[in-house]
C-alpha positions in Angstrom: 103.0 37.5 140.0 99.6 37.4 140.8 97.3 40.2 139.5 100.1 42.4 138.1 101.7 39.5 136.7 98.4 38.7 135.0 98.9 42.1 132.4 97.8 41.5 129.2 101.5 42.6 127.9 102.5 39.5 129.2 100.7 37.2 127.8 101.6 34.8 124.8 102.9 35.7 122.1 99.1 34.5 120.2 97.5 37.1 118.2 94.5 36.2 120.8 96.7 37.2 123.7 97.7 40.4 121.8 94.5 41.3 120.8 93.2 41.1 123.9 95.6 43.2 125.6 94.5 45.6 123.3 90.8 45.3 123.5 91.7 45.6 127.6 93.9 48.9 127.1 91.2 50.5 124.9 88.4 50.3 127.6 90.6 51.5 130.4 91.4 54.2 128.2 88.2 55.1 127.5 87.5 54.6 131.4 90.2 57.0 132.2 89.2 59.4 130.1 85.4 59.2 130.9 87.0 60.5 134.6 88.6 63.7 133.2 87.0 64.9 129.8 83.9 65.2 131.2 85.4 68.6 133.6 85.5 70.1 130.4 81.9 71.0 131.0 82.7 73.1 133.6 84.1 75.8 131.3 80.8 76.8 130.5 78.6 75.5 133.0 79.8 75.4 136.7 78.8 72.5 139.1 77.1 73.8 142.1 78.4 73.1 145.7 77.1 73.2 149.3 79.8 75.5 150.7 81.5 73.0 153.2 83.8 70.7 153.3 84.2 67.6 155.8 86.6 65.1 156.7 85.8 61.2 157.1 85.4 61.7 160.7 82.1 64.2 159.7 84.0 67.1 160.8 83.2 70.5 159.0 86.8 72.7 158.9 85.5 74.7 155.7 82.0 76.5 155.1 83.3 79.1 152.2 84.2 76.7 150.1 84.5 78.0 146.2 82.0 81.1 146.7 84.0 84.4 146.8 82.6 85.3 150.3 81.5 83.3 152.8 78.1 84.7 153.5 77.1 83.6 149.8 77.7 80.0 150.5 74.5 78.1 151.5 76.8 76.3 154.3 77.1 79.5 156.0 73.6 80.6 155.2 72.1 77.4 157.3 73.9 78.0 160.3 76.9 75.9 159.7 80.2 77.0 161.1 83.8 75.3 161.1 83.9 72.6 163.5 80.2 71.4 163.3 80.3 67.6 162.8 78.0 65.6 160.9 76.2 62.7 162.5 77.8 60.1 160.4 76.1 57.1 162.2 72.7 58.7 161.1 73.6 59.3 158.0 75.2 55.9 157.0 74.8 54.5 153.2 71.9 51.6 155.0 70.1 51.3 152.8 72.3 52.7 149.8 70.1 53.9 147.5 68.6 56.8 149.1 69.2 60.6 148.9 70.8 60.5 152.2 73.2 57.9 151.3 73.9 60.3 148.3 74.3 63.3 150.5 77.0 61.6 152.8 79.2 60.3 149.8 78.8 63.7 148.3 79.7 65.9 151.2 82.4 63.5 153.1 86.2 63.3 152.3 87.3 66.5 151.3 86.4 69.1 148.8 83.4 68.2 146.7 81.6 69.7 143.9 77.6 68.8 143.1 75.2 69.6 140.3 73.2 72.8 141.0 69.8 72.8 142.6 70.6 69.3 144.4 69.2 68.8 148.1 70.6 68.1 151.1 69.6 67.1 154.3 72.4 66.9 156.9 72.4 65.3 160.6 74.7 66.7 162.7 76.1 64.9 165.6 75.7 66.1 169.2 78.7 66.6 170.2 78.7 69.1 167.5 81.3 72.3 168.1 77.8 74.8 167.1 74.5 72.9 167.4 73.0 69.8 166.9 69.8 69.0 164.7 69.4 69.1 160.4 69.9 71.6 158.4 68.4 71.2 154.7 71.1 72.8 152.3 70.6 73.6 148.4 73.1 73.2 146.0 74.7 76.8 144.5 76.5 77.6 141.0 79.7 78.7 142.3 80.6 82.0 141.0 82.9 82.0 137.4 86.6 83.0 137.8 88.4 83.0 134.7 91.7 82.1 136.7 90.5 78.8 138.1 88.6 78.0 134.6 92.4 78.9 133.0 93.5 76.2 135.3 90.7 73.6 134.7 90.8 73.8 131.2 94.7 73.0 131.8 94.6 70.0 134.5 91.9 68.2 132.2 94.2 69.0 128.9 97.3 67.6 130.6 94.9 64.8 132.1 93.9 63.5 128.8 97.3 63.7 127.3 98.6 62.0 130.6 96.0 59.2 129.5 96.4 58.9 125.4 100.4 59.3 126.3 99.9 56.4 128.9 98.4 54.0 126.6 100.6 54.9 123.6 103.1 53.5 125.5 101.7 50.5 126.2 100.2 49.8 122.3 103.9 50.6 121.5 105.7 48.8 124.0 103.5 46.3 125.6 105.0 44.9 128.7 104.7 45.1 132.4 107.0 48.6 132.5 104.7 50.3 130.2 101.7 48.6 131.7 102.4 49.4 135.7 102.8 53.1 134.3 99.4 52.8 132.3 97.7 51.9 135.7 99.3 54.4 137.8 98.9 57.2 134.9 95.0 56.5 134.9 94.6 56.9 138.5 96.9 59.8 139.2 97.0 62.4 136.4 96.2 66.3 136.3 92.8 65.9 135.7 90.2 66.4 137.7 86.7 64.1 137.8 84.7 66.3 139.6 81.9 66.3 136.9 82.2 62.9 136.7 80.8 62.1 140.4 78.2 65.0 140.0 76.8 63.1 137.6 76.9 59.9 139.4 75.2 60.9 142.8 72.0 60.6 141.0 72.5 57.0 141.5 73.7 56.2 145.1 75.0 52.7 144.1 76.2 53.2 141.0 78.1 56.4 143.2 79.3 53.4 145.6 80.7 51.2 143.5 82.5 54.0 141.4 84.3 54.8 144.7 84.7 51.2 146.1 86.6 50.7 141.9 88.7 54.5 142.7 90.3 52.6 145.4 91.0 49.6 144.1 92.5 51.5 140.9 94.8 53.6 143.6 96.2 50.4 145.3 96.9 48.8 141.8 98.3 52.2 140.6 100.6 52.3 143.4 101.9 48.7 142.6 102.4 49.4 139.1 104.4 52.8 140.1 106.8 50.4 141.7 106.5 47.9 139.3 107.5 50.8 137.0 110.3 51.8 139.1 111.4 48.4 138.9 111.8 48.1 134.8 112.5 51.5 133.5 113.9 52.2 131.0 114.6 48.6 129.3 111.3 46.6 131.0 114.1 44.5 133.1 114.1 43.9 136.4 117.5 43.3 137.8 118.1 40.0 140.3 118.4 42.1 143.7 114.7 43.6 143.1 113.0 40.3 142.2 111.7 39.5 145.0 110.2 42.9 145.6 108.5 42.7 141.9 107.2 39.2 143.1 105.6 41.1 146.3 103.8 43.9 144.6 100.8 41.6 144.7 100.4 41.3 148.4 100.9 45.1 148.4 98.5 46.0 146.4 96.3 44.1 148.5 97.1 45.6 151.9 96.6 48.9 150.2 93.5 48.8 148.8 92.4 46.3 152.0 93.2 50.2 153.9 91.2 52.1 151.5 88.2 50.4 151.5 88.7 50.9 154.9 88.6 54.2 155.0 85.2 54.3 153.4 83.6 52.9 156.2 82.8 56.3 156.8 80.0 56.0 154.6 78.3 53.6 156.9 78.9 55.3 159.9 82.9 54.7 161.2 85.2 57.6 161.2 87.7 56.9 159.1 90.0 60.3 159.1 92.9 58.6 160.8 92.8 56.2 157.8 92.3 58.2 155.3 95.7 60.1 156.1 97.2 56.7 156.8 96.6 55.9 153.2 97.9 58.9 151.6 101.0 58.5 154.1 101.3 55.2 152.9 101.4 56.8 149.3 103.7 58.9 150.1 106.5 57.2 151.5 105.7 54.6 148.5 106.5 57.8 146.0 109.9 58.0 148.5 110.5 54.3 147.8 110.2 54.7 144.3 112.8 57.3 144.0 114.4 55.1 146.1 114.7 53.0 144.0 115.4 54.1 140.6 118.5 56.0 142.8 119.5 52.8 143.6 119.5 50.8 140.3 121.4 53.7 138.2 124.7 51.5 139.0 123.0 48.8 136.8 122.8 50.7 133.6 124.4 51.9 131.1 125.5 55.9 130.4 123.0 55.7 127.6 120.1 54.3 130.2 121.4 56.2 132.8 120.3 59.6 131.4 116.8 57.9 130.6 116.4 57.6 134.5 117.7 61.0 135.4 114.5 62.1 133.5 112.3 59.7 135.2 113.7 60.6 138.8 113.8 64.3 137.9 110.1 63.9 137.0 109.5 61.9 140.2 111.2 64.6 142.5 108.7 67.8 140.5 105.0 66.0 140.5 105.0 63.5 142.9 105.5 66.1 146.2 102.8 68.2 144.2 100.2 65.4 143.8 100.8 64.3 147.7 100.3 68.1 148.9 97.0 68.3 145.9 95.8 64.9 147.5 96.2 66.1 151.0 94.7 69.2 151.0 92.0 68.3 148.9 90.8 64.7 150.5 92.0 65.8 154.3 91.7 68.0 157.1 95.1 67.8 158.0 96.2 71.3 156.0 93.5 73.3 158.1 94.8 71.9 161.5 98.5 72.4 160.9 97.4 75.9 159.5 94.9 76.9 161.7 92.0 76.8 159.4 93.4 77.9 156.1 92.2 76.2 153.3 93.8 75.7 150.2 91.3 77.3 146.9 90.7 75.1 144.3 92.6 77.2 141.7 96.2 76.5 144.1 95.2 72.4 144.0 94.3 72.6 140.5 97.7 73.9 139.5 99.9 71.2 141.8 98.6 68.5 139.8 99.1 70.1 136.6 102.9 70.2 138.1 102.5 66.8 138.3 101.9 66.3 134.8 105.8 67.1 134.2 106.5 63.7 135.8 104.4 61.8 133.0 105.9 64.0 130.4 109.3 62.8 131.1 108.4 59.3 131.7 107.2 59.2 128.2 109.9 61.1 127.1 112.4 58.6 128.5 110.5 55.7 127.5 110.1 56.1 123.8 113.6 57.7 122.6 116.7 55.0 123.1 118.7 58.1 123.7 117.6 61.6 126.0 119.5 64.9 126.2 120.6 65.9 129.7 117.5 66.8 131.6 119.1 69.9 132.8 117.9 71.7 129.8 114.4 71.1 130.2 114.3 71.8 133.7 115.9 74.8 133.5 113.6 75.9 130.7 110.7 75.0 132.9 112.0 76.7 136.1 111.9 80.1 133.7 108.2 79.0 133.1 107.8 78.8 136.5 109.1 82.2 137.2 107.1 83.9 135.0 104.1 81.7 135.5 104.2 82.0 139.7 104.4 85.8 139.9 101.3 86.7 137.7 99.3 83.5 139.5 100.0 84.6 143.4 98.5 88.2 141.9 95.9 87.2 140.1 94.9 84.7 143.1 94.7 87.3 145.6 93.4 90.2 143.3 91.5 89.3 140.6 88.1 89.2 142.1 88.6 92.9 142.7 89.9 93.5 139.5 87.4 91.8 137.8 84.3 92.2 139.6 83.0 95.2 137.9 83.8 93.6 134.4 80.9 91.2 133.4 81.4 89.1 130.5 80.0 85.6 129.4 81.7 82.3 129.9 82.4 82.0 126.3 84.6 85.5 126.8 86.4 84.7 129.8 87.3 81.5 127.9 89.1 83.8 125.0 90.5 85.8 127.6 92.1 82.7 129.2 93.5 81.6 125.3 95.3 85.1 125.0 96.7 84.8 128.8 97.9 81.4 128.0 99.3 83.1 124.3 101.1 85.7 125.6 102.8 83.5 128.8 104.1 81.4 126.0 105.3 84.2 123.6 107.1 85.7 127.1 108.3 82.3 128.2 109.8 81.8 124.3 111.6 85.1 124.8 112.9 84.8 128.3 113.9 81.8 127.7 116.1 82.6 124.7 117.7 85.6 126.4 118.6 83.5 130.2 119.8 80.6 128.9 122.8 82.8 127.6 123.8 83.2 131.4 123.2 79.2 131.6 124.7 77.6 128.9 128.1 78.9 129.4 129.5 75.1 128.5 127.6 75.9 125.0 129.3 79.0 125.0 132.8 77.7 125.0 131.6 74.9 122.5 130.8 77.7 119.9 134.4 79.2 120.6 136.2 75.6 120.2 134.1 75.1 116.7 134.8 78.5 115.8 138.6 77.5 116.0 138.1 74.4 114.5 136.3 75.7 111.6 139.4 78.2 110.8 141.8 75.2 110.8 139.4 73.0 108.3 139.6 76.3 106.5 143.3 76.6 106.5 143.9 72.5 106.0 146.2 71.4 103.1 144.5 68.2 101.9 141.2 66.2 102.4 143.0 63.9 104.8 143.7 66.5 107.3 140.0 67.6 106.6 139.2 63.9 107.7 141.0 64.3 110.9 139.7 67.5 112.1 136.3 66.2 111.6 136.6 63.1 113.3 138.5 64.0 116.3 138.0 67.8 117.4 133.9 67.2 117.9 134.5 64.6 119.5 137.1 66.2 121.7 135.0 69.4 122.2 131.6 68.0 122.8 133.1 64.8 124.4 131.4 62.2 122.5 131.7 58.4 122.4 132.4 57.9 118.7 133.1 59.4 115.7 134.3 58.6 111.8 134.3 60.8 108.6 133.4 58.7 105.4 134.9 61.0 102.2 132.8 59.9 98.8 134.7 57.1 96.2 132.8 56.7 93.1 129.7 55.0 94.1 130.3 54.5 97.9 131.6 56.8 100.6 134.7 55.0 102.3 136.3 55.5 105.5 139.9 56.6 105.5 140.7 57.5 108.6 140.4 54.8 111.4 137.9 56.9 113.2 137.5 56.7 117.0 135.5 54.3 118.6 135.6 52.1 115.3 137.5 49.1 114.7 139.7 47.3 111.8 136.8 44.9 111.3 134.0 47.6 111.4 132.4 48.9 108.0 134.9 50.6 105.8 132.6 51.9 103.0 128.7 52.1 102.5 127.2 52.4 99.3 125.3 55.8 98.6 122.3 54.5 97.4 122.2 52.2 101.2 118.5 53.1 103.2 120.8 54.1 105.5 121.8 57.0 102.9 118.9 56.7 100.5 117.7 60.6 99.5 119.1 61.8 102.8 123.4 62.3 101.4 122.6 65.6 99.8 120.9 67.2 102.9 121.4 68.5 106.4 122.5 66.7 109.4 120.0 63.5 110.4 119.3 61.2 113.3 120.3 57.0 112.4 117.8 55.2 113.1 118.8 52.3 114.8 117.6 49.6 113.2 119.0 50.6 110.1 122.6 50.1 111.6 121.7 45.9 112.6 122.4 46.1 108.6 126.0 47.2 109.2 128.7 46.9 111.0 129.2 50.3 112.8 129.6 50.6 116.7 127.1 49.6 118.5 125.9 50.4 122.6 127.5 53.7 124.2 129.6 54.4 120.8 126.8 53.8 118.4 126.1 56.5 116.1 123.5 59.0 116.6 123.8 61.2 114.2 124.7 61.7 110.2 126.1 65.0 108.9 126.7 65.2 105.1 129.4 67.0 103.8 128.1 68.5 101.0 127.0 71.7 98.8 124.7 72.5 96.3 126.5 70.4 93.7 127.9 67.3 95.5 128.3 65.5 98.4 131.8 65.2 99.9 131.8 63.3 103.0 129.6 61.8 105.6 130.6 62.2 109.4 129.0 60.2 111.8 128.8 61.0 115.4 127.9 59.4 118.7 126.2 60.3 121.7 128.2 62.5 125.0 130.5 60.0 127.0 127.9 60.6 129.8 125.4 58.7 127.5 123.5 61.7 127.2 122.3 62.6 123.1 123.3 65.4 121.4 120.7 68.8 121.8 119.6 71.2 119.1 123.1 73.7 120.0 124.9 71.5 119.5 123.6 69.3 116.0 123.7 72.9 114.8 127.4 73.3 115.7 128.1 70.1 113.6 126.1 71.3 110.7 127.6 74.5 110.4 131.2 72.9 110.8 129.9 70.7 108.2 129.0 73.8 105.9 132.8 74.8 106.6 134.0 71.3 105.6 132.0 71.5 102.6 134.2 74.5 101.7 137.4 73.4 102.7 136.9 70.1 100.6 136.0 72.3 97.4 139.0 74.7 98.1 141.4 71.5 98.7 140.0 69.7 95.4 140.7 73.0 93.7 144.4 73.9 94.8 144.6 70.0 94.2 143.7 70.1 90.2 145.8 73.8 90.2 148.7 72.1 91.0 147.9 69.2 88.4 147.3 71.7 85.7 150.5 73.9 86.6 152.8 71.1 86.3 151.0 69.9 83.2 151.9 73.4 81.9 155.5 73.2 82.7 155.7 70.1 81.4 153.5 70.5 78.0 157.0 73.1 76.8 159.0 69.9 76.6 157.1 67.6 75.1 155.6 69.9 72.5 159.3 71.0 70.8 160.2 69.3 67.4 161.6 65.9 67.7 165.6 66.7 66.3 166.3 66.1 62.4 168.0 62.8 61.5 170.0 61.8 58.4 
């Protein structure tokens, strides 16, 4: 498989190959998160910027950049107007370690950030749109907004759990899945490395090479995104798609073959054509992907199916957001189309945090063997978005007016930005709760069917009926795969019913002091864990039990009911485990009341019969 078959989850089964995977995902970690964590900085110390930004054909189409008018930004100041070009031939990286070389990787290819104070001397091209000649540019602080640092301080948080999330996968479930994620994850997370390359222009090669190594990680995170696509969620690559998997090598080639291209610009070649090749490239790879995990839901099972939904759910929310963020950001393509409007920094910061909801539910779907429907949390993230969206467009357009007469220190903008963040929660917590009453009508007509359930437990004549009504109308209501009710015998709690979705030669009784049971038969309903069920013989695939719900009071426990996951494959949700444990709580009463009227009966006809067989045996002789 060549280079991606080369990942270190694949290697022997040696502690040396082990280890070394290991030693290999902890420096890319720590390379990944050397891009992101250090933007953190920029809370309290801004980077500085030249107020333009150019495309990899040298063309100026922005000379406000972050500064809240364009007459601060030293861009405009010099002279420079949109459509100036920079003479990329006379500025090209020969030799490399020069300032100039420095200045054209810092000023090319989109929007760029700098460390404050830092000179620049640019060369602009003849056929310039305003004049020819150089223009010598200092660096600026651009000014603080507490909006964008809001936004910052998210993209690098979600960055770095993106990152630690990756490689948890990976030092959980080493294999090429979890390792073509890894790869992708690194590359193309929330956070942004803007500090990072500030730092590094310092030293124009070291600056080169970083770059030369960005796109060579983009053409292997590519490959491992389909490579991804290709094993979720069981790492198995089904026989249709081999030969794809065996041709990711030769992709990731040709990519990164087109973006080194595209940095000839640095030594003199416009490259702008390319640079949008490669990102189109990208995207119609992010197409294929979805693609393809549409495709291969016909090979899985319910249970694996839902797993995917939450992969391709993901796929359909960030990756459109991290095409546009990469797009406007890298390109001049936005301004063209738009006739010079530029996207600010705050608006791209917060389409890549959107892409962070694509790693979140990859890693949600990779580590659980069983998902709820996704629906839930995308509806609870489009109310985040509504309430999130509203407050942003304002805030984008007006809070420079309505905080320019406020002046407060980093440090206080930064508390301001906690309470914001507080409060958005505390209102998305509360909105939430009150509109998923309109959505969850199907819970709604769950909490009617267990309501009548609950009064015919109530009104059941003897433990056997109980049985019944606990095995079969969940499992009718919620349509589940499975379901059995095990009532307590001495020692051991035995199945008496035949239960659905369990056979004759399935277990009939489990001992109460089993792991399985240990310390958890007295308590409320729990999630089986799965590998205590390769112990015994209970369902297993789409009818294996998911969930345990004792039976019980404060005194004793009764019964056990165990339940499998929706028909659909889907696992149950909070609603609805609460449901079961409050039918439970019912059951518990209904046992008690059945073992009662049970001994009542006992004890009446002891009574009627204790007159006959007390009176005096008759006299003889």
């Amino acid at each position: 498989m060549g280079v991606l078959g080369l990942l270190p989850g694949q290697w022997g089964a040696d502690n040396r190959g082990r280890l070394l995977g290991r030693f290999i995902l902890i420096a890319l970690t720590i390379y990944g998160l050397a891009m992101v964590v250090p933007d953190f900085y920029r809370l309290v110390r801004p980077l500085g910027s030249f107020g333009l930004t150019a495309d990899n054909d040298g063309l100026i189409f922005d000379v406000q950049g972050q500064f809240r008018e364009i007459s601060d930004s030293p861009a405009w100041q010099a002279g420079l107007r949109a459509g100036d070009r920079i003479d990329l031939r006379a500025m090209r990286c020969v030799p490399v370690d020069t300032n100039v070389c420095a200045t054209i990787l810092a000023v090319r290819g989109g929007q760029q950030l700098i460390l404050p104070g830092r000179t620049a001397e640019l060369k602009l091209a003849e056929s310039s749109g305003h004049f020819a000649g150089r223009v010598v540019l200092v660096a600026q602080p651009t000014p603080s907004n507490w909006l964008r640092d809001l936004v910052t301080f998210l993209d690098q948080l979600a960055g770095v759990l993106v990152v630690v999330g990756a490689a948890w996968l990976v030092w959980t479930r080493p294999g090429r899945m979890t390792w073509g994620f890894f790869v992708y994850a690194m590359q193309f997370n929330p956070g942004q490395d803007f500090e990072f390359y500030a730092r590094l222009q310092q030293w124009p090669t070291a600056l080169l090479a970083q770059q030369i190594a960005d796109c060579v990680l983009q053409a292997a995170g590519y490959a491992g995104f389909v490579l991804f696509a290709l094993r979720v969620p069981n790492d198995h690559t089904e026989a249709p798609w081999r030969p794809l998997e065996r041709a990711l090598p030769w992709l990731a080639v040709g990519l990164c073959a087109l973006m080194l291209l595209s940095m000839s610009s640095a030594f003199g070649h416009p490259t702008e054509t390319l640079t949008r090749a490669g990102l189109i490239v990208g995207f119609f790879i992010s197409a294929f992907v979805v693609y393809i995990l549409l495709a291969r839901r016909k090979y899985l099972s319910p249970q694996d199916h839902q797993r995917l939904r939450w992969v391709i759910w993901g796929c359909l929310i960030g990756l459109p957001a991290c095409m546009i963020a990469e797009i406007a950001q890298v390109t001049s393509l936005p301004a063209r189309l738009s006739g010079g409007l530029v996207l600010p920094e705050d608006a791209i910061g917060l389409l890549y945090l959107v892409n962070g909801v694509l790693c979140l539910f990859v890693i949600e779907a990779i580590r659980r063997p069983r998902v709820i429907n996704v629906s839930i949390p995308l509806r609870r993230a489009t109310v985040l978005g509504l309430i999130v969206s509203a407050p942003a467009l304002f805030l984008h357009e007006q809070a420079n007016g309505i905080f320019e007469s406020i002046e407060l220190p980093t440090w206080g903008w930064f508390i301001v930005a906690w309470i914001v963040v507080f409060l958005i929660s505390r209102l998305h917590e509360h909105a939430v709760h009150f509109l998923e009453g309109w959505f969850e009508l199907g819970l709604r007509r769950s909490e009617e069917r267990f309501a009548e359930i609950s009064r015919l437990v109530l009104g059941a004549k003897s433990a056997v009926e109980i049985d019944q009504l606990l095995a079969g109308a969940p499992l009718h209501a919620l349509k589940l795969a499975s379901s059995a009710v095990f009532r307590q015998d001495g020692a051991e709690f035995r199945r008496e019913e035949g239960g659905v979705g369990w056979t004759r030669s399935m277990a009939a009784a489990i001992d109460a002091k089993s792991p399985l049971l240990a310390d958890k038969s007295n308590g409320p309903p729990f999630e089986i864990d799965p590998d205590l069920l390769r112990e015994v013989a209970f369902p297993a695939g789409p009818r294996q039990p998911v969930l345990a719900t004792p039976i019980c009071n404060q005194l004793r426990c009764f019964a056990i009911a165990f339940y499998g996951s929706h028909d659909s494959g889907a696992d149950l949700d909070s609603p609805e485990r609460e449901l079961i444990g409050k039918l439970a709580a019912t059951a518990a009463v209904a046992y008690a009341k059945v073992e009662v009227d049970s001994l009542r009966e006992r004890i009446a006809v002891l009574e009627r019969e204790l007159p006959r067989n007390s009176q005096p045996a008759a006299r003889t002789g």
